[in-house]
N, C-alpha and C positions, 0 to 999 in steps of 0.2 A: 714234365718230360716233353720234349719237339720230336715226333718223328722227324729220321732223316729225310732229306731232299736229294734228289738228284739219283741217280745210279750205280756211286760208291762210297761207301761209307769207311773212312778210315779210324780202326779201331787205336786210337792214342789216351790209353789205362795202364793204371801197372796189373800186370798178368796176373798177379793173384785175385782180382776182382772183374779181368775177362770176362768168362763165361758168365757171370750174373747180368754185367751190361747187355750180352749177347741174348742173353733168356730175357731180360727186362723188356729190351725191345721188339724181339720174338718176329709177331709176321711182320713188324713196319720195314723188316731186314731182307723178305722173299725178294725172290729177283733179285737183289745187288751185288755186287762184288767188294768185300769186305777186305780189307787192308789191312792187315795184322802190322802191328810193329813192335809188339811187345816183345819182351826179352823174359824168357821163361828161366830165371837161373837162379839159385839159390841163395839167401841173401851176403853169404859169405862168397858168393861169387866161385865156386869150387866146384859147383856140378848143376844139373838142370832138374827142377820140381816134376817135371813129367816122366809119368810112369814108362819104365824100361819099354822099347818100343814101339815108343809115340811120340810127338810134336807139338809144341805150342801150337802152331795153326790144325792140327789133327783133333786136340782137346776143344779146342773154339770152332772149329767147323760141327763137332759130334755136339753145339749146344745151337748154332744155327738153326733157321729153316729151313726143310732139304733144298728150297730151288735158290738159297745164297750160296755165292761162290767162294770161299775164304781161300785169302791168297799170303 
């Protein structure tokens, strides 16, 4: 595993293994500004995995280190 470089880190995973990447990398992630692109949606494409209100980037920031920015 390379910790990231630089001051943003764009997260390009399929969303059901998000958060592990996010935890995996844990503090090498403080500070930066995270770049969600995942698409949190069921695999029939019919409705979204995340629980009734919340957000793919709500679920990925709640596994963040408090001082990353998830966007």
């Amino acid at each position: 595993m390379v910790d990231p470089a630089g001051d943003i880190a764009v997260l390009a995973v399929p969303y059901a293994g998000a958060t592990a990447v996010v935890r995996e990398y844990g503090d090498a992630l403080q500070g930066k500004v995270i770049i969600d692109i995942t698409n949190p949606v069921s695999p029939d494409f019919q409705g979204f995995v995340t629980p009734d209100g919340s957000s793919g980037v709500q679920e990925i920031a709640k596994a963040a280190p408090a001082g990353a920015h998830v966007v």
